[in-house]
C-alpha positions, -999 to +999 in steps of 0.1 A: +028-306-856+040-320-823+069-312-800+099-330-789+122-324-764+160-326-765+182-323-739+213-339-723+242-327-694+272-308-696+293-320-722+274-350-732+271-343-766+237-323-771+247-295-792+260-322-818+226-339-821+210-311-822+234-297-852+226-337-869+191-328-864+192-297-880+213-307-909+184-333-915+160-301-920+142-304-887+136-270-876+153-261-837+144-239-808+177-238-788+169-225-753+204-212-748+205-193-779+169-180-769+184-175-732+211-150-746+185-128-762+158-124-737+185-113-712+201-089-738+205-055-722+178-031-707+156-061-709+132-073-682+152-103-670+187-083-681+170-055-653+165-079-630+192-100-629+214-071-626+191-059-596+195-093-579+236-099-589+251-068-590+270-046-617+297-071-609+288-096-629+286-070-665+313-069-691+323-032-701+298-030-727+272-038-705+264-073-715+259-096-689+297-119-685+282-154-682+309-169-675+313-146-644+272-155-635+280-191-643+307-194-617+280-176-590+251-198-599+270-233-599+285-220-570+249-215-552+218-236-555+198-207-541+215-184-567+208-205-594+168-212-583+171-170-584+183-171-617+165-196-633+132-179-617+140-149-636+149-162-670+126-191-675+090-172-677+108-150-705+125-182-726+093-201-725+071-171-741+095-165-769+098-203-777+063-204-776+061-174-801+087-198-828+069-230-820+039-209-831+056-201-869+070-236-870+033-247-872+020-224-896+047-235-920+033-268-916+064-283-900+054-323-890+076-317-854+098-295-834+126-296-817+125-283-786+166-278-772+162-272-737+194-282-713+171-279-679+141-301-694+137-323-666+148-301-640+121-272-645+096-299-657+075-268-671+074-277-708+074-318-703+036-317-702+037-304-736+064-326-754+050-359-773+088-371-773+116-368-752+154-373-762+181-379-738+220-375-752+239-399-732+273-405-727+296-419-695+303-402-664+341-403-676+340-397-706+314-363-699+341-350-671+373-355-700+349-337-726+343-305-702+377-305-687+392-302-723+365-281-738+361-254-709+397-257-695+387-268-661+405-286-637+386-319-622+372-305-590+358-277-615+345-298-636+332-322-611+316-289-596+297-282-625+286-321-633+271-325-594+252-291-602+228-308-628+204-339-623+223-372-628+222-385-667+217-415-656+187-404-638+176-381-670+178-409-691+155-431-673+129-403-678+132-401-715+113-419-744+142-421-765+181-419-759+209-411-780+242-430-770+272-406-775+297-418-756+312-434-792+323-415-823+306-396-842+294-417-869+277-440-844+258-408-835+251-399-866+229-432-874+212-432-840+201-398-850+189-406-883+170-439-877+156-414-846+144-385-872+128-412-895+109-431-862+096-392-858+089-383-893+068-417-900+051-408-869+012-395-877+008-379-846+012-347-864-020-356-881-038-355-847-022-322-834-027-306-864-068-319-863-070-306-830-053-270-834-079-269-865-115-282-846-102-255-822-101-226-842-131-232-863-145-235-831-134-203-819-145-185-854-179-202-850-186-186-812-170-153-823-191-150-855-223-164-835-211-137-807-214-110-835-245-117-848-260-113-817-245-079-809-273-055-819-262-035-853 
């Protein structure tokens, strides 16, 4: 099994490749949805964030209001550095623990669905592909300004907060174009799922991950044979 990463900007489209994706049976580790859980309440990084942030920023239930953290981090790069530093270390070691399943069920490749890829860097190192979703400056500021009711300067805000697209997609091995319908996407994503699929570089990670535990069995059972009975 080997790993690819999937990521985009704000309103460029990368929750709907990564839905394509999954419709086409590739199994997904979506960093947001893993990002809500490790900060659920009482939590280390919950604990911590509230520590750093204030009680201000819970809802009555005591769940954390992102919306209210969003507007204090993309309002602060130093805020947002804080908050990343906290969350990060906790999203990476439960996506390792699914990544972990996916290859005992023998999966060829995962999806890794990580928004910050290229900004963190801290998982690029172990990615055989990366995937860029793509689309125009204008047509990413009308997708946000409609989909999260901002004005311009809000949205604008929130676009400048993130590393260019333009400068993501010059980092990544493959890109999906999705500034066009959704059709158009849909074939870019398919011909990209079969490119992976064909791929036999799941033949060498899977050899490796093998040779290495047979070679861990062998020192552990050579280890026990000399400990005195």
């Amino acid at each position: 099994m080997f790993l690819v990463g999937l990521t985009g900007g704000i309103a460029s489209g990368k929750s709907t490749v990564s839905s394509l994706l999954r419709e086409l049976g590739c199994p997904i580790i979506d960093a947001d949805v893993v990002a809500r859980k490790v900060v659920e309440p009482h939590s280390p990084a919950y604990c911590r964030i509230v520590k750093h942030f204030g009680p201000e920023i819970l809802l009555e239930n005591g769940e954390i209001d992102r919306q209210k953290l969003g507007e204090l981090i993309f309002a602060s790069e130093d805020k947002r550095r804080l908050l990343n530093s906290i969350t990060h270390p906790e999203i990476h070691k439960a996506m390792l623990k699914q990544i972990v399943v996916f290859f005992l069920r023998g999966y060829r490749y995962v999806v890794l669905d990580v928004p910050l890829l290229f900004e963190t860097r801290r998982l690029t190192r172990f990615l055989n592909h990366t995937v860029v979703v793509y689309c125009d400056p204008a047509t990413q500021l009308s997708r946000l300004m409609n989909r999260d009711g901002l004005t311009q300067e809000q949205a604008e805000q929130r676009v400048a907060a993130q590393m260019p697209l333009n400068e993501k997609r010059g980092l990544a091995s493959h890109v999906v174009e999705n500034s066009g319908s959704r059709e158009d996407t849909q074939r870019q994503v398919l011909r990209l799922h079969t490119k992976l699929e064909d791929s036999m570089e799941f033949l060498l990670a899977r050899a490796i991950a093998i040779a290495t535990a047979a070679g861990l069995g062998g020192l552990l059972l050579y280890a026990a044979k000399l400990l005195p009975s």
